[in-house]
PyMOL Python script that loads the backbone (N, CA, C, O; Angstrom):
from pymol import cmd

cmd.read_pdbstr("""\
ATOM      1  N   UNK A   1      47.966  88.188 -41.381  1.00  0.00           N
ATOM      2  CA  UNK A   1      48.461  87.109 -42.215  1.00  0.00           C
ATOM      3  C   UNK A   1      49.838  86.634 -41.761  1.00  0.00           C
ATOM      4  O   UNK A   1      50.158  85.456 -41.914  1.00  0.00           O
ATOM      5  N   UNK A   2      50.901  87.791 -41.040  1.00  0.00           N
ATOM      6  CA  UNK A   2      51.859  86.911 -41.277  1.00  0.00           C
ATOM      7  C   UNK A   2      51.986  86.275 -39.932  1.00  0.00           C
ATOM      8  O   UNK A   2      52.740  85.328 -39.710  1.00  0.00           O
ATOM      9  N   UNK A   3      51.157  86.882 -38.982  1.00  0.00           N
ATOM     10  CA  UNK A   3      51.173  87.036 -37.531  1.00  0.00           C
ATOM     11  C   UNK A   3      50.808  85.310 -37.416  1.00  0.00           C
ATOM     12  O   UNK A   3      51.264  84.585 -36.532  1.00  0.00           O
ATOM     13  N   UNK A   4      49.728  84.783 -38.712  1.00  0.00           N
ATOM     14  CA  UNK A   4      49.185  83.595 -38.002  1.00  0.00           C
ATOM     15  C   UNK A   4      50.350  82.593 -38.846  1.00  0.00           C
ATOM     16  O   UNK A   4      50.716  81.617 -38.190  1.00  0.00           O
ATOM     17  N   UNK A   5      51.020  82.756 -40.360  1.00  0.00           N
ATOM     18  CA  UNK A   5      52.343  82.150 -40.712  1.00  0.00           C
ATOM     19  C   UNK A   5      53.493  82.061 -39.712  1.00  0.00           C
ATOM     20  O   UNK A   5      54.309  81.140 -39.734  1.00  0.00           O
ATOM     21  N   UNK A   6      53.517  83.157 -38.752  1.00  0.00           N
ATOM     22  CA  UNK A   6      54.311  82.812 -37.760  1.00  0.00           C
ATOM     23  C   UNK A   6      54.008  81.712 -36.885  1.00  0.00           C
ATOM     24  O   UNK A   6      54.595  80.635 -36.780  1.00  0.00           O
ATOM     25  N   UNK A   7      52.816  82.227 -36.160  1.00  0.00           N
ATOM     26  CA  UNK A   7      52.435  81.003 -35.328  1.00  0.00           C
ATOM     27  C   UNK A   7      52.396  79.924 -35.502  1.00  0.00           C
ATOM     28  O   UNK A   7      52.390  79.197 -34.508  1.00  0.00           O
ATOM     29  N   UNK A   8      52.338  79.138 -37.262  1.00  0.00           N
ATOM     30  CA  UNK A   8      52.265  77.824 -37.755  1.00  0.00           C
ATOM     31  C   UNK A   8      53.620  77.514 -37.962  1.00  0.00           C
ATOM     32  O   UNK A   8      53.968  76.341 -38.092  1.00  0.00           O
ATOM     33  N   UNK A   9      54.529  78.572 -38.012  1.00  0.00           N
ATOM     34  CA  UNK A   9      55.712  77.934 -38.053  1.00  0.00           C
ATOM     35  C   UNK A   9      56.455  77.717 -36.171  1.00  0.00           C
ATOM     36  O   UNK A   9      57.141  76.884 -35.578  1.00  0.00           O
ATOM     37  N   UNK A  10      56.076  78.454 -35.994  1.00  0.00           N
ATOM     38  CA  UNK A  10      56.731  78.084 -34.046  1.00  0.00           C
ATOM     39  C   UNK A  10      55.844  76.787 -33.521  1.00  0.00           C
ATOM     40  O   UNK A  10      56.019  76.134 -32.492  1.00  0.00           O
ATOM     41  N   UNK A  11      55.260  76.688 -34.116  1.00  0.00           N
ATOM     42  CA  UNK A  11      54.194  75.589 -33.105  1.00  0.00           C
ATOM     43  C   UNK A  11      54.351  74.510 -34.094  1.00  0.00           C
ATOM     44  O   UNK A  11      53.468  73.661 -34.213  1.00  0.00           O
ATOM     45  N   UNK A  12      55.677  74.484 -34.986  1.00  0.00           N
ATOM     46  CA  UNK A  12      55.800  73.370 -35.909  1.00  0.00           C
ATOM     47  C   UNK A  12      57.406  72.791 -35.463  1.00  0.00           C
ATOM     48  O   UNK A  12      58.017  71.765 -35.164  1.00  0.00           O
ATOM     49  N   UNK A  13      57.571  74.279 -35.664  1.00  0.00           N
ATOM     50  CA  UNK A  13      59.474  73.970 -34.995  1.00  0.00           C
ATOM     51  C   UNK A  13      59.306  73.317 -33.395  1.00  0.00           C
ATOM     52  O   UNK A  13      59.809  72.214 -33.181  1.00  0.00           O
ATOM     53  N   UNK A  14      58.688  73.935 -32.452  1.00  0.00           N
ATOM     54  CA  UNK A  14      58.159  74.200 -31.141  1.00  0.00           C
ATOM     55  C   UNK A  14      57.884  72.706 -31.310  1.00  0.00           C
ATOM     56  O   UNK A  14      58.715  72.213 -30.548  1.00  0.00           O
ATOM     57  N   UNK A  15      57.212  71.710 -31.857  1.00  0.00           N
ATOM     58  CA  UNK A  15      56.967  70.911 -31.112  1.00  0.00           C
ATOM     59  C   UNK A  15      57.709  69.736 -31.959  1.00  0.00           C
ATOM     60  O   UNK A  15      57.477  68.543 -31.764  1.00  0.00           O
ATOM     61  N   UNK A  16      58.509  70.160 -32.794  1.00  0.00           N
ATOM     62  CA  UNK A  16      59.049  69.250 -32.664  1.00  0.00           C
ATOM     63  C   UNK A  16      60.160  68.157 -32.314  1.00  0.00           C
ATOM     64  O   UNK A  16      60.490  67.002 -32.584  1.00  0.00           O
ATOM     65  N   UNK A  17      60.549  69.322 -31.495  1.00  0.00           N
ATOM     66  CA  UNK A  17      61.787  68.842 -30.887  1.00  0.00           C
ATOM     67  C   UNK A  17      61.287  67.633 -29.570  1.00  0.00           C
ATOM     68  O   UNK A  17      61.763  66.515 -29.372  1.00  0.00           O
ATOM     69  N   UNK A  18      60.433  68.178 -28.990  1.00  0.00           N
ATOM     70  CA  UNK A  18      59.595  67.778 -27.767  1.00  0.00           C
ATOM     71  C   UNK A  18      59.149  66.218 -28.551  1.00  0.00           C
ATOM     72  O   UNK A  18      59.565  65.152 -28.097  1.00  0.00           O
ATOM     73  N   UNK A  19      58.364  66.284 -29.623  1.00  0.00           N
ATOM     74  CA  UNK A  19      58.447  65.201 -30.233  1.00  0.00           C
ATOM     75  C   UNK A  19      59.283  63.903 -30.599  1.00  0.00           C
ATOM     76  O   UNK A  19      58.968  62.714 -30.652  1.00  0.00           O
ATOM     77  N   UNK A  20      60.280  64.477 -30.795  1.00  0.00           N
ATOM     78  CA  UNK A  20      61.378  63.543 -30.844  1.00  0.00           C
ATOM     79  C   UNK A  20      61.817  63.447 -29.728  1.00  0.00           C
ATOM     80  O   UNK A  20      62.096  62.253 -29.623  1.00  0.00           O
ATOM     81  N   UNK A  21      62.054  63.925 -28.841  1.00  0.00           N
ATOM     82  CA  UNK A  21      62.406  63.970 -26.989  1.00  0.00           C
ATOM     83  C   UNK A  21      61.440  62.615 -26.555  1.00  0.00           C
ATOM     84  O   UNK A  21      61.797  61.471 -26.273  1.00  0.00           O
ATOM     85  N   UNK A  22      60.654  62.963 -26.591  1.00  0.00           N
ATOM     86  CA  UNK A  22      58.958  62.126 -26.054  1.00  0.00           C
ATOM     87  C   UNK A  22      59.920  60.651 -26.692  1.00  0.00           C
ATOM     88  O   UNK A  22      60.685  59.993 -25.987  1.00  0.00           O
ATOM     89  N   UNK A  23      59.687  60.433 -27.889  1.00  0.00           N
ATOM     90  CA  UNK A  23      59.637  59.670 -28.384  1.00  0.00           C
ATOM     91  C   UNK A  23      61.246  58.424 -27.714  1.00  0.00           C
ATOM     92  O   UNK A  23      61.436  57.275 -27.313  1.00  0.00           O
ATOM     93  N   UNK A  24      61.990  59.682 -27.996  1.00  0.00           N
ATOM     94  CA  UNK A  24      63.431  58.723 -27.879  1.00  0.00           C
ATOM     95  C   UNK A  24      63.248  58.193 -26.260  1.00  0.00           C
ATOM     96  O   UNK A  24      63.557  57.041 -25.957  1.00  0.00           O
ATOM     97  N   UNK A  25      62.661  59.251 -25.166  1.00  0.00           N
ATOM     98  CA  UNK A  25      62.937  59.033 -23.604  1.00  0.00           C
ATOM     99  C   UNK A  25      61.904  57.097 -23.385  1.00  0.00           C
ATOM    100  O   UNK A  25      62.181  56.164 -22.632  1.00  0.00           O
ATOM    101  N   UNK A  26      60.594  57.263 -24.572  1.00  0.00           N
ATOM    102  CA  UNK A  26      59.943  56.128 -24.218  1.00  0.00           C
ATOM    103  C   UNK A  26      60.827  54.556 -24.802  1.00  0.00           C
ATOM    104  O   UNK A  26      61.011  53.386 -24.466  1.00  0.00           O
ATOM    105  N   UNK A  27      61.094  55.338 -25.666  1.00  0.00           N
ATOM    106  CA  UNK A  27      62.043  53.920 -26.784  1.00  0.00           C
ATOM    107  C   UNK A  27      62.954  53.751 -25.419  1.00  0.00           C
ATOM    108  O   UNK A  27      62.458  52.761 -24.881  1.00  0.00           O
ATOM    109  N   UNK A  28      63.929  54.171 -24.670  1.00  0.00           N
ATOM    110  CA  UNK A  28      65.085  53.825 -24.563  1.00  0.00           C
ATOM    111  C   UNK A  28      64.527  53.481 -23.240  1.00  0.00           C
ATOM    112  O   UNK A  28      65.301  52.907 -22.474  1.00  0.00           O
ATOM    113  N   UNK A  29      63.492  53.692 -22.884  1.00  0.00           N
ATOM    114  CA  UNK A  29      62.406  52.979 -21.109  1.00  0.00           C
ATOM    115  C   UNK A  29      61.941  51.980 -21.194  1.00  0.00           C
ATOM    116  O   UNK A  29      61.742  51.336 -20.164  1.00  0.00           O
ATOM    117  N   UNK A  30      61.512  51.351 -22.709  1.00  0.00           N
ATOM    118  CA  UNK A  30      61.237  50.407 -22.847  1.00  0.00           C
ATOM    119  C   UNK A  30      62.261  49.134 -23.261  1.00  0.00           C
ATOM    120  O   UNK A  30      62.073  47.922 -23.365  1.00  0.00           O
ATOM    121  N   UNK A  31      63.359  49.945 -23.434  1.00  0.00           N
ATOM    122  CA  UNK A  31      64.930  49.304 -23.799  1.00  0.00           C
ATOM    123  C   UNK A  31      64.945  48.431 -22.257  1.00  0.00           C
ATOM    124  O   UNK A  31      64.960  47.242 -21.939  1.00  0.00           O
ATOM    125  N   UNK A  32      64.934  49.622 -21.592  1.00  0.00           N
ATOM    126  CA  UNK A  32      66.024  49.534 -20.177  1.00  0.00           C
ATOM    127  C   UNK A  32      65.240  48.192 -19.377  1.00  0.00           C
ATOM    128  O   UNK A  32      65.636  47.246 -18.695  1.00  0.00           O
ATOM    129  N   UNK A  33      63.552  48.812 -20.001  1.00  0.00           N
ATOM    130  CA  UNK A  33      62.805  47.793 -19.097  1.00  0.00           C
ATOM    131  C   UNK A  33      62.749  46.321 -19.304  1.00  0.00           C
ATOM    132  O   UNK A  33      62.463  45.403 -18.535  1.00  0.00           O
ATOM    133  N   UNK A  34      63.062  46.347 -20.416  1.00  0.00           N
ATOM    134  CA  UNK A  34      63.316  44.621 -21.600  1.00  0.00           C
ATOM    135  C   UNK A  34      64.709  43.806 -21.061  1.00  0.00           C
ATOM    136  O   UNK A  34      64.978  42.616 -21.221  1.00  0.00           O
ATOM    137  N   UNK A  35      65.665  45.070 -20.226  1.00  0.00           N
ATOM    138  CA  UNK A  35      66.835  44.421 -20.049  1.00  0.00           C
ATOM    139  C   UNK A  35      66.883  44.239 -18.738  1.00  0.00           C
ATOM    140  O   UNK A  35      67.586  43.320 -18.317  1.00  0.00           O
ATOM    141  N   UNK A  36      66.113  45.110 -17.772  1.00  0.00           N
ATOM    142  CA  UNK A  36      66.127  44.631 -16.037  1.00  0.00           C
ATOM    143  C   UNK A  36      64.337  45.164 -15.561  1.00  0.00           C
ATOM    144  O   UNK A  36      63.862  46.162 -15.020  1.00  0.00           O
ATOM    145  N   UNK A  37      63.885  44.129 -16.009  1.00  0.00           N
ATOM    146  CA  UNK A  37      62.564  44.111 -15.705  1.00  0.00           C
ATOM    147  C   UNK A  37      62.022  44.217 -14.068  1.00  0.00           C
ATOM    148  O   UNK A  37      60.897  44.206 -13.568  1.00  0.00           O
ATOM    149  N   UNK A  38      63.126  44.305 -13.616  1.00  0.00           N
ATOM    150  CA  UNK A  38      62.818  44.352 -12.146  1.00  0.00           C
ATOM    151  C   UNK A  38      62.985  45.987 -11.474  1.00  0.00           C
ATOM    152  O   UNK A  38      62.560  46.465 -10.423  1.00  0.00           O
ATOM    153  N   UNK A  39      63.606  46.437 -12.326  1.00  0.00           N
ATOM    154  CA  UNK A  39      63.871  48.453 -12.202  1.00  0.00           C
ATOM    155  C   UNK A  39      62.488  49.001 -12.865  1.00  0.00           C
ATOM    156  O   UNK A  39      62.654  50.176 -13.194  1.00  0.00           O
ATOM    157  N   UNK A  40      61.249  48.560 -13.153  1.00  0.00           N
ATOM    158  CA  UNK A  40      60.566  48.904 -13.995  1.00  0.00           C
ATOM    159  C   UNK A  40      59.632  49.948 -13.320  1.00  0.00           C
ATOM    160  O   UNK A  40      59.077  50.901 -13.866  1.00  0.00           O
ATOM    161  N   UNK A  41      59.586  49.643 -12.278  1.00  0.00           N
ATOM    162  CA  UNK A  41      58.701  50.771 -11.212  1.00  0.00           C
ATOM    163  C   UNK A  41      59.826  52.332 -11.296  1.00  0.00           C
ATOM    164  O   UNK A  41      59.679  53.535 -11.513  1.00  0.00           O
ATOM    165  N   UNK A  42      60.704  51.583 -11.042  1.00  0.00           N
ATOM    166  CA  UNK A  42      61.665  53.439 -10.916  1.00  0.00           C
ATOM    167  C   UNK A  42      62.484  54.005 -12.414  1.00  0.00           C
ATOM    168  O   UNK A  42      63.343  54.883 -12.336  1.00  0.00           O
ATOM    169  N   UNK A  43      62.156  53.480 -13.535  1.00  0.00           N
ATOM    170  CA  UNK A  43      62.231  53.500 -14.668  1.00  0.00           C
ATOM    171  C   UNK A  43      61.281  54.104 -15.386  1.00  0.00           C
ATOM    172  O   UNK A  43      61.560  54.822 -16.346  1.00  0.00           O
ATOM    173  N   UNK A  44      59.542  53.771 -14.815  1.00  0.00           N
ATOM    174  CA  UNK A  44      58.142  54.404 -15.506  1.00  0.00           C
ATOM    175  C   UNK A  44      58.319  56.101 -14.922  1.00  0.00           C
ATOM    176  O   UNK A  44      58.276  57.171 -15.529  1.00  0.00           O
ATOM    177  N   UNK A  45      58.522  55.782 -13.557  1.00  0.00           N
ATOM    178  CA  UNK A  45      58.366  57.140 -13.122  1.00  0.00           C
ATOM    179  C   UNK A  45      59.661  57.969 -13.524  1.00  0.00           C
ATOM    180  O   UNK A  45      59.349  59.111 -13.862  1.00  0.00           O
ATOM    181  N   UNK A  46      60.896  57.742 -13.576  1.00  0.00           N
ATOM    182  CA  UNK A  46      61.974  58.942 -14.528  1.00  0.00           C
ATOM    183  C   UNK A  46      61.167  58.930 -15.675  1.00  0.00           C
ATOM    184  O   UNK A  46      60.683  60.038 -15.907  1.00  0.00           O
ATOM    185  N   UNK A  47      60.869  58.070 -16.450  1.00  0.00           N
ATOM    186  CA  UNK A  47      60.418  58.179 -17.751  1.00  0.00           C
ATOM    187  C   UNK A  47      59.145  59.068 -17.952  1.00  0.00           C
ATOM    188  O   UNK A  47      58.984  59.657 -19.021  1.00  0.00           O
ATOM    189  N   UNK A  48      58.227  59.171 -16.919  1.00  0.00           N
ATOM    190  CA  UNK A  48      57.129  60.249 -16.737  1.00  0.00           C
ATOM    191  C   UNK A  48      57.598  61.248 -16.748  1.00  0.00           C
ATOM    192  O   UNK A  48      57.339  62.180 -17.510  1.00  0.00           O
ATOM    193  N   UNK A  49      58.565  61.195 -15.676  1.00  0.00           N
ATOM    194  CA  UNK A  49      59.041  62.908 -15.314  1.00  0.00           C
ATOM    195  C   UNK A  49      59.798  63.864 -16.999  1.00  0.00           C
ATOM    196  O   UNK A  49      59.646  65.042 -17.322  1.00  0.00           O
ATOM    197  N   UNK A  50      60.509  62.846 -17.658  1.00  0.00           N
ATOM    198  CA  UNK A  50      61.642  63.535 -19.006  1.00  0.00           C
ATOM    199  C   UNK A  50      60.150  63.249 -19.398  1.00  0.00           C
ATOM    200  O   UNK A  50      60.090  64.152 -20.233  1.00  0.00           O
ATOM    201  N   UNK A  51      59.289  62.861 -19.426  1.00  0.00           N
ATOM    202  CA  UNK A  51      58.145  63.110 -20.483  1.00  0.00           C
ATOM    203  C   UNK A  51      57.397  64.335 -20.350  1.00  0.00           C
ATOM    204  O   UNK A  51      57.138  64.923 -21.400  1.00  0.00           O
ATOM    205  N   UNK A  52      56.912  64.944 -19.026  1.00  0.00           N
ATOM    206  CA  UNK A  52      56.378  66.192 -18.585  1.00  0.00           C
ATOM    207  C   UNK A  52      57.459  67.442 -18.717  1.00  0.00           C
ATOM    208  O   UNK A  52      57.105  68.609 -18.887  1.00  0.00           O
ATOM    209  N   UNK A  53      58.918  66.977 -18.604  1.00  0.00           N
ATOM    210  CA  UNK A  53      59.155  68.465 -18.835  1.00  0.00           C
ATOM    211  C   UNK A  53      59.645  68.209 -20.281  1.00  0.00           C
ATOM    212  O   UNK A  53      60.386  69.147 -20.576  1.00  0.00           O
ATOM    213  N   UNK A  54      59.534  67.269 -21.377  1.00  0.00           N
ATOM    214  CA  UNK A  54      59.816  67.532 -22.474  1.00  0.00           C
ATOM    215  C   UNK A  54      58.657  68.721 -23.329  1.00  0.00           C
ATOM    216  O   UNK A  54      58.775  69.807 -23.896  1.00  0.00           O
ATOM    217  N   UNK A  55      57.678  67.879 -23.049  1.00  0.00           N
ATOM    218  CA  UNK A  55      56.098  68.335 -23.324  1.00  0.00           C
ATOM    219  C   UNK A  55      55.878  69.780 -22.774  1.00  0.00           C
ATOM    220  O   UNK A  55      55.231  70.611 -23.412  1.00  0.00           O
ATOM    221  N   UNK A  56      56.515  70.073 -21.410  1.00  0.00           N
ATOM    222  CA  UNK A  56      56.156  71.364 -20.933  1.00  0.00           C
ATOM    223  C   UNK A  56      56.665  72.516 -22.397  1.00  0.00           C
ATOM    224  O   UNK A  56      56.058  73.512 -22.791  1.00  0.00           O
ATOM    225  N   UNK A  57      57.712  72.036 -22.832  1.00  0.00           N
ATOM    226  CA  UNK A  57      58.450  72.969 -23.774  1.00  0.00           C
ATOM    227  C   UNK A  57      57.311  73.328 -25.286  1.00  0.00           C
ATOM    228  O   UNK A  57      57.022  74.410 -25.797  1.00  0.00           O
ATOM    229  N   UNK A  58      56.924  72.039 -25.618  1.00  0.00           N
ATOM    230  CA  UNK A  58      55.984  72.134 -26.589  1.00  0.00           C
ATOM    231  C   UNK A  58      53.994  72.850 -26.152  1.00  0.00           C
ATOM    232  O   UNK A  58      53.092  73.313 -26.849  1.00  0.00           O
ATOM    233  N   UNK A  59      54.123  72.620 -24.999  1.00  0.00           N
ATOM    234  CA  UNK A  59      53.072  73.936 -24.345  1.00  0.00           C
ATOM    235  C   UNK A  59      53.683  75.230 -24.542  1.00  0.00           C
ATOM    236  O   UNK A  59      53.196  76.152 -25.197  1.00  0.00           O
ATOM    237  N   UNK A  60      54.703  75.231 -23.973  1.00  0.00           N
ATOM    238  CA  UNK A  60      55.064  76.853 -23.939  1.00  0.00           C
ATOM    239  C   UNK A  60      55.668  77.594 -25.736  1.00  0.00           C
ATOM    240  O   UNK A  60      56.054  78.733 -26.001  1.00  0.00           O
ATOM    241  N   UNK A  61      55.501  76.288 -26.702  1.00  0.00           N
ATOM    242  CA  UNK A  61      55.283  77.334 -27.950  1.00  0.00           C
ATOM    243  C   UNK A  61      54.386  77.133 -28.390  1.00  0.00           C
ATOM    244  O   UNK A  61      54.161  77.563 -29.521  1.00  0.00           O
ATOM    245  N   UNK A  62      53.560  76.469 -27.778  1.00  0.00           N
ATOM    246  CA  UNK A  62      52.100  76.738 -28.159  1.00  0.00           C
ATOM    247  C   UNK A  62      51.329  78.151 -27.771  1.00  0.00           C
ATOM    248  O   UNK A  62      50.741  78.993 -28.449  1.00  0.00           O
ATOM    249  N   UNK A  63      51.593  78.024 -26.450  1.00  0.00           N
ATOM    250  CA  UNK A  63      50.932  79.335 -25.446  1.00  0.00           C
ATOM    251  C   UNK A  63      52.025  80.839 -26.268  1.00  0.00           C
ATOM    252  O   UNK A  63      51.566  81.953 -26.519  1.00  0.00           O
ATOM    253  N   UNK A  64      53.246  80.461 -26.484  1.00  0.00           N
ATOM    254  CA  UNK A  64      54.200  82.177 -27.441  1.00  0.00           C
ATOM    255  C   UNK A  64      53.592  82.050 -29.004  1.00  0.00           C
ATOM    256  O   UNK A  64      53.796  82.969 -29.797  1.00  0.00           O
ATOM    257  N   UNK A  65      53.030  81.167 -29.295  1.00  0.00           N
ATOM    258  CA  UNK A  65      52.908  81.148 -30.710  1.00  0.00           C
ATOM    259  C   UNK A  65      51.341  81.418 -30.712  1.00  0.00           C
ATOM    260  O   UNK A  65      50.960  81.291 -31.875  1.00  0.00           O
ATOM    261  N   UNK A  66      50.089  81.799 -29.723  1.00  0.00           N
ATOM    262  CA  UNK A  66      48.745  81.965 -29.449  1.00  0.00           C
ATOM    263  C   UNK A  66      49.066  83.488 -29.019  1.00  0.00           C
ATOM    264  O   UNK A  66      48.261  84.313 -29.452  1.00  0.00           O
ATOM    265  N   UNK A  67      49.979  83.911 -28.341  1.00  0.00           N
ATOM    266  CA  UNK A  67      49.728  85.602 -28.123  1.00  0.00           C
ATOM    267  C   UNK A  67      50.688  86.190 -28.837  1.00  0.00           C
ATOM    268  O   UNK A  67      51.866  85.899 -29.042  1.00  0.00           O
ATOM    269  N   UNK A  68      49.986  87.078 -29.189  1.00  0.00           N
ATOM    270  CA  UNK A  68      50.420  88.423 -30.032  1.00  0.00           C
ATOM    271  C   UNK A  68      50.695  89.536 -29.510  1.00  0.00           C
ATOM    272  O   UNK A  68      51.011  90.490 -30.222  1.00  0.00           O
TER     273      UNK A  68
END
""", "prot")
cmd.dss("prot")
cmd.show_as("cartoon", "prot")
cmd.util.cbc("prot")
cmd.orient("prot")
C-alpha cells in the first residue's frame, strides 16, 4: 500500500516539473519563431533537444517510481 502511494506521488512530483519545462521551452520557440522567422530551422531543433532532455527526467521517475 504505501509502496504504490509512493509511486503516485513521485511520478506526480516527477513529472511535473518536466511538464512545465516542456511547456515553457515550446511557448518561448514559438515566441522566438514569431519574431525571426528566418532562425526557425535552428530554433525547432534546440527546441527538440531542451524537449528530450526535459522529458528524459520525467522517464527516469517513472522508471524509480516502477521499481521497488
Amino acid at each position: 500500500m504505501i509502496f504504490t502511494l509512493a509511486g503516485g506521488i513521485i511520478i506526480a512530483i516527477g513529472g511535473l516539473g518536466p511538464a512545465l519545462g516542456i511547456g515553457l521551452i515550446g511557448a518561448k520557440a514559438v515566441e522566438a519563431i514569431g519574431r525571426n522567422p528566418e532562425a526557425s530551422g535552428k530554433i525547432m531543433v534546440n527546441m527538440l533537444i531542451a524537449m528530450a532532455f526535459a522529458e528524459a527526467i520525467a522517464i527516469y521517475s517513472l522508471i524509480f517510481a516502477f521499481t521497488k
